[in-house]
N, C-alpha and C positions, 0 to 999 in steps of 0.2 A: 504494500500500500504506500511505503514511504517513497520507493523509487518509483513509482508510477505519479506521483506529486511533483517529484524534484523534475519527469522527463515534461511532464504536463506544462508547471511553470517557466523552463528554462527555455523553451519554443518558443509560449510566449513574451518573456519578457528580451529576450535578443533579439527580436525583432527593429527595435529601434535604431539598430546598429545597420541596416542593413537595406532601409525600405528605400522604394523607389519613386519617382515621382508617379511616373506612371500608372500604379499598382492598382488603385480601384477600376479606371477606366481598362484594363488589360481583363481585368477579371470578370466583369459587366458581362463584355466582349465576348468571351471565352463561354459564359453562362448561357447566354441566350446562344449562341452556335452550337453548343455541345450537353445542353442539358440533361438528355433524353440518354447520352453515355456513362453516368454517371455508375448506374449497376454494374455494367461491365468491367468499372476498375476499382469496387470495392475493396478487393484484396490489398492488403497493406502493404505489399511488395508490388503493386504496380499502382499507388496512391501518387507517386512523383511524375507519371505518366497525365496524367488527370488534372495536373495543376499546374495552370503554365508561369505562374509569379509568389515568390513566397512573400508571405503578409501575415499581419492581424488583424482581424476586426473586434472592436470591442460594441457591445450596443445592450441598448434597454428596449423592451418591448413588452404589449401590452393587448391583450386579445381577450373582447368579449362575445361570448354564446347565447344564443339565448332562440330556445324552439316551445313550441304550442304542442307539437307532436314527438314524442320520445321514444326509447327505449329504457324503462322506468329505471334498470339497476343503473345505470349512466349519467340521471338527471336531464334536467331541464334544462339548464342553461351554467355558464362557466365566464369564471374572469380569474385571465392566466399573466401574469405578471411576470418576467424574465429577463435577467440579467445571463449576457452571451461574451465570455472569452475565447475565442479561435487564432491560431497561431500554426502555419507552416515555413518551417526551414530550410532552406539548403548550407548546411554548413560547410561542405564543397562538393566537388564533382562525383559522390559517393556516399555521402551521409545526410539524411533528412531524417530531421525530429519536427514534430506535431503534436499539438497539445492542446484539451478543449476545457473548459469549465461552464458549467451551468446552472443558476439556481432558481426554480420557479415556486411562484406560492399561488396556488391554484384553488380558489373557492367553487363549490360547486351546488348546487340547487336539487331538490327535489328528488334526491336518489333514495329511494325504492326498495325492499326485495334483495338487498346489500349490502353489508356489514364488512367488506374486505378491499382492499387495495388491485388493483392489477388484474381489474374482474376479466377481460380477455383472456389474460395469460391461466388463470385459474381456473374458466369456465368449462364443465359445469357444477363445482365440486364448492362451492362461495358457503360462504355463512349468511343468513338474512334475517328480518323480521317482516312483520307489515306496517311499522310505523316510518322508519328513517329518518329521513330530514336533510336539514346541507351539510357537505363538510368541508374543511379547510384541510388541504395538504401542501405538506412541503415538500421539495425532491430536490438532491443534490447528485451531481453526474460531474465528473475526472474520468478523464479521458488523454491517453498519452501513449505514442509509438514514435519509433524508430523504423529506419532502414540501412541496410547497409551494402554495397555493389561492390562486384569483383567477378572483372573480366565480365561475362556471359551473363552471370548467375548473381541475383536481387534477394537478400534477407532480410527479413522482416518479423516485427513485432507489437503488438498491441493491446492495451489492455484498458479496463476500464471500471468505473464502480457509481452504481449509481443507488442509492440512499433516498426512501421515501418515508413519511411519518399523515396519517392521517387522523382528525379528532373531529369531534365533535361537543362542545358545550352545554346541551341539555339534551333527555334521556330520549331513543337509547346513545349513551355517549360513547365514542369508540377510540381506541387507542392503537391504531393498528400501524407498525414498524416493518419495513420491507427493504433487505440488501439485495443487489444484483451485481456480482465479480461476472467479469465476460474476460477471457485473453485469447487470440488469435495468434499465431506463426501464421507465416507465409514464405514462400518463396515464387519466384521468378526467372524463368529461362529467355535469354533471347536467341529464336529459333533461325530467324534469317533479319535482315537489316533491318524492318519494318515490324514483323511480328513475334512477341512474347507470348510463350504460355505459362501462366498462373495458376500455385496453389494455394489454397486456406486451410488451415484445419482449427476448428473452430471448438469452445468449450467454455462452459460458466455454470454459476452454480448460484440461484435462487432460493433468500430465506423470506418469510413471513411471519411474524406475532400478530393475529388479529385477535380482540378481546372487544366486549361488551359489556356494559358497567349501567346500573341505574341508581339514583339517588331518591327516587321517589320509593313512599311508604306506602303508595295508595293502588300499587299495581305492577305489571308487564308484561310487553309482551312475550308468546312461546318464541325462542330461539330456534333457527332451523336450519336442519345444515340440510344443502340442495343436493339432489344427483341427478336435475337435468329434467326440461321440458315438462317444467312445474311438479318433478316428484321428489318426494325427502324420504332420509331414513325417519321412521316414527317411535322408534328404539332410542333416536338421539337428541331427538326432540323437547323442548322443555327451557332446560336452565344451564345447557353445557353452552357459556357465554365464551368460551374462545376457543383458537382453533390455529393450531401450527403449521405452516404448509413448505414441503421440503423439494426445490427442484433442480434437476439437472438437464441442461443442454448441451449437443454433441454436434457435431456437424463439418463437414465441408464445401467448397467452392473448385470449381477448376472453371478457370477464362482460360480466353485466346482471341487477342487483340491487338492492333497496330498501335505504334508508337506517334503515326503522324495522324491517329483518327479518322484516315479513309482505308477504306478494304472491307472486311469482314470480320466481326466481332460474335463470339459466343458467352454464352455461360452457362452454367451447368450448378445450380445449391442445392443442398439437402441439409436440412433442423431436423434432428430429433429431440423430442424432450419427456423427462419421466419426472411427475409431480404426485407426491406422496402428500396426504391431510390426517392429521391425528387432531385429534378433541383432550377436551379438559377428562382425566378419571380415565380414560382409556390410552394402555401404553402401546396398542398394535395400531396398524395404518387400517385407518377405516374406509377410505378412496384412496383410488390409482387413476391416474391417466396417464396414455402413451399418443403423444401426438406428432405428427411428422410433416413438414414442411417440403415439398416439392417443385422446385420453379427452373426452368430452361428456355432460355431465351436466345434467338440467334439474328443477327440483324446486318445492314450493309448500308456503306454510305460510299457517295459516288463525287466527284467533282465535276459538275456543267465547266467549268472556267474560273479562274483564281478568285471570283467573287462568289462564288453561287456551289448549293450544296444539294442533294438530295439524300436521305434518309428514311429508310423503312423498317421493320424490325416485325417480329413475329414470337409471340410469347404461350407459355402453359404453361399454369401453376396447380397444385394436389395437395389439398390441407385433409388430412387426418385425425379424428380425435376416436380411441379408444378407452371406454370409460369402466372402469371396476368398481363393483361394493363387494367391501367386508358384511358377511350374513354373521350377526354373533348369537347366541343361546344368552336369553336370560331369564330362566325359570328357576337357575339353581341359586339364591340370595348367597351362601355361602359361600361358595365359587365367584360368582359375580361374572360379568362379561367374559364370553371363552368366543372367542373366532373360530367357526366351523367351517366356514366358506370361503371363495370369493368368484364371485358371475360379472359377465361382460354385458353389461346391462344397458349403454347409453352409446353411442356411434354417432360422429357427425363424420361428415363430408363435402367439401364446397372443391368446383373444380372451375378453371375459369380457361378461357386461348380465343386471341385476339392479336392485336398489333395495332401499327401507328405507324404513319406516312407524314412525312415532315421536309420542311423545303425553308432552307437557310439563305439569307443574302448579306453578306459584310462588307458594307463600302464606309467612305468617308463625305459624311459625318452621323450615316445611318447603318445600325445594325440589327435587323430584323429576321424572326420564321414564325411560321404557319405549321402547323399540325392538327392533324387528324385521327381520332382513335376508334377502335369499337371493340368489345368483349363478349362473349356471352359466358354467362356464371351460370351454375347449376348447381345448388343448397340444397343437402337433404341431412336432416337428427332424426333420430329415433330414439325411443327408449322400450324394451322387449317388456317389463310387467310393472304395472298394467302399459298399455299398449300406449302408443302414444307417436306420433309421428309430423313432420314439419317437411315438405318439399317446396321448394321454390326455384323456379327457373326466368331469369331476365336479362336484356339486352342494355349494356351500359355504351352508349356514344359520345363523342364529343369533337371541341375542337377548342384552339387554343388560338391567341395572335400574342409574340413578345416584341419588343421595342424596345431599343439602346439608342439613342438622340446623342447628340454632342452641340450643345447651343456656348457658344464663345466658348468658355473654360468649364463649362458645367455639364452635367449627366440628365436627362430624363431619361429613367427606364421605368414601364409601363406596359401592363399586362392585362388581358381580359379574354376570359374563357366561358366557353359553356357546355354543360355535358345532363344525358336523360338517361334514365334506369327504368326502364321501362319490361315490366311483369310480361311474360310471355305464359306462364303456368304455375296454378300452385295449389298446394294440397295440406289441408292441417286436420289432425283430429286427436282429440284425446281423451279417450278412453275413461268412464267413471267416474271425472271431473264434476264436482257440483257448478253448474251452468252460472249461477246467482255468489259464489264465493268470488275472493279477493285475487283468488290466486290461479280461475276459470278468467278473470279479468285482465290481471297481469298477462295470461298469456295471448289471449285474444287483440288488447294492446301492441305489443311487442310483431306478433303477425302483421300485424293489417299495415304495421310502420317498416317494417320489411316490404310487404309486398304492397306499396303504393308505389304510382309511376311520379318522379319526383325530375323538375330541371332546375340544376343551379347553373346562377352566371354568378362571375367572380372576376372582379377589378381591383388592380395593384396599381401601385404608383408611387417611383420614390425619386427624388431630386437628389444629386451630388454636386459640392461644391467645393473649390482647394479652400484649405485650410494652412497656413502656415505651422511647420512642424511637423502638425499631426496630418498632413495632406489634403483628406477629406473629410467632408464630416457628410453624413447623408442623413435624412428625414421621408420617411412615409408612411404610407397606411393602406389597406383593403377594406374591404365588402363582398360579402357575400349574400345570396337571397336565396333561398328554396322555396316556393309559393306554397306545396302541397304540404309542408309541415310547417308552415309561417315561420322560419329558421332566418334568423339575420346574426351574420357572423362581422364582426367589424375589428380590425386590429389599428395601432401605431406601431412604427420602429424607428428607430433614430440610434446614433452611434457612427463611429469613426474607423475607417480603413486606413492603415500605415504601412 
């Protein structure tokens, strides 16, 4: 932890030794022509590939949410407040250090059916009740690699930690603590003058304390720990107010990509992850899930002529979630809780392939592209007793326009997009549910906000301007609008590149 601080800081703060005039306008530049490459040189052994100027940006930023229509355990609405240190190096023709810090204090609204941190990552294994209310989280993230070249062959390291804490101030109150250690190796071959091939092998390790606390005398409610598509163990039910949750993630990457950004780019990731849930009073793991990430992408960019680019790409992704309960015997008071079992009771699957055609133009003193996307996803949960099941099939499209301006000495870049989800098929039922209960509602809710046909547009805009010393300083802000869940997403940013 120590040395992932000193590599985090020392990135940053060298920077000042070394910055260039040029540095935000180079980088602008670079964003809006290559954005869309970005997955391809994730690997930390071809991060120097990726980045054509080494900089820092420091900034403050500030994003609020706010929807009429939700997914109850998520809330309703969010105000995310963020301070951003980023810092790339070249400390010569062979060594590059990187390093991020980031600290957000993120209030949220109206959450639901939720009592835990990282309900994505955990889902569908959460602790809940039916009251909830808002809550305030913190989250801190250090983030610090290196690289190192010789001859051919690129080595690489990276690691990271990110630190969340969420409460709540009247009942039910929650105390919930959550670390996330990630470290990646990497290495890199160069195959011929142009093209690199890249590995990752990836690894981290996921903790959680979620706990639940009341101060009133006059009540509360049952505690529930979920396993998914509105069912709970009824065995655990009650008063076990917290809930440990233990995970591990494993994975790698393999690219294959050019150094000048035209030719033929691939890639190839796979996540696995194994999260373990133990409760209060009980020492054996009472849920498991195994969930697995699948994504291959292969793409091609072309040059028309030294100004103009063409760009298309083709993608498929394979999320997996296998879910386990602990069946325990509690007849015998003596004994107490004995694990006799464990059944694969809960299954999701979301599959998605598509792609995006994109058309780049860089001249002086405009730098703009056009892109095109379209996906079709295909959602389906179950849960085997009682029966219970969730299918959804929709078509996501859109399109995007970016702009890079150069007016005298200053930057406008300026963004506006639009993209539709739109339902082609869908199927829900669940089995034995009382139609009139909270928790026949919750899920009927949650459906019907999945399966609307939803279009957002979304406008950015931020002005840069030199600043003595510090170079640049820049200022912006977005909008967003979703009509069919009345969602309006509005941010600022502001902060300085050097």
């Amino acid at each position: 932890m120590r040395l992932l601080t000193i590599i985090s800081l020392l990135s940053i703060l060298s920077t000042t030794l070394h910055a260039q005039d040029s540095t935000f306008v180079v980088l602008s530049k670079y964003n809006t022509l290559n954005n869309e490459l970005n997955k391809y040189y994730d690997a930390p052994a071809l991060k120097s590939l990726n980045i054509p100027i080494q900089y820092t940006n420091m900034s403050v930023n500030y994003t609020a949410e706010d929807s009429k229509r939700y997914i109850l355990q998520k809330g309703s609405a969010t105000n995310d407040f963020n301070i951003n240190i980023e810092s790339f190096q070249t400390k010569n023709k062979n060594l590059n250090l990187w390093g991020d810090f980031q600290y957000n204090n993120i209030k949220t609204k109206n959450v639901n059916f939720n009592e835990t941190l990282d309900y994505d990552y955990l889902y569908p294994y959460i602790m809940s009740d039916t009251v909830g209310g808002d809550l305030t989280n913190e989250q801190y993230k250090i983030l610090g690699g290196l690289s190192k070249s010789y001859n051919k062959m690129t080595y690489a390291f990276e690691a990271s930690f990110i630190g969340k804490q969420s409460t709540r101030q009247r009942d039910p109150r929650t105390n919930n603590i959550s670390s996330d250690l990630n470290a990646t190796f990497s290495l890199a071959y160069k195959t011929t003058s142009n093209y690199n091939l890249g590995i990752a092998l990836i690894g981290a390790r996921y903790f959680q304390k979620a706990k639940v606390s009341f101060n009133s005398e006059l009540g509360r409610p049952t505690i529930i720990h979920e396993t998914g598509l509105g069912n709970y163990n009824k065995i655990f039910a009650g008063i076990r107010d917290n809930a440990e949750y233990l995970g591990y993630n494993y994975g790698f990457s393999i690219h294959y990509v050019p150094s000048n950004h035209l030719g033929w780019f691939a890639r190839t990731k796979f996540i696995g992850s194994n999260i373990q849930k133990k409760i209060k009073d009980v020492a054996l793991v009472i849920n498991e899930a195994d969930k697995y990430d699948f994504d291959v992408q292969l793409g091609y960019k072309v040059a028309i002529n030294s100004s103009q680019r063409i760009e298309a790409a083709v993608q498929y992704n394979y999320k997996n979630i296998d879910g386990f309960e602990g069946r325990f015997n509690n007849l015998d008071s003596q004994i107490g809780l004995v694990k006799i079992s464990e059944e694969n009771l809960f299954n999701a699957v979301n599959q998605s392939i598509g792609g995006y055609l994109s058309y780049q133009k860089n001249t002086s003193p405009t730098t703009w592209a056009a892109k095109i996307f379209g996906y079709h996803i295909d959602s389906k949960e179950s849960y085997l007793l009682p029966a219970a099941i969730e299918n959804i099939k929709l078509l996501h499209v859109g399109g995007q326009i970016d702009l890079n301006q150069k007016i005298a000495k200053n930057t406008l870049i300026a963004k506006i997009g639009y993209s539709l989800s739109k339902p082609l098929s869908s199927q829900a039922a669940w089995t034995g549910m009382n139609t009139t209960s909270m928790r026949y509602q919750m899920l009927a809710n949650n459906f019907d906000y999945k399966n609307t046909e939803v279009s957002l547009i979304d406008f950015a805009v931020k002005i840069a301007v030199p600043v003595k010393k510090l170079q640049t300083y820049f200022i912006g802000g977005n909008i967003s609008h979703a009509s069919a869940y009345n969602l309006t997403q509005f941010g600022i940013t502001s902060g300085f590149v050097f």
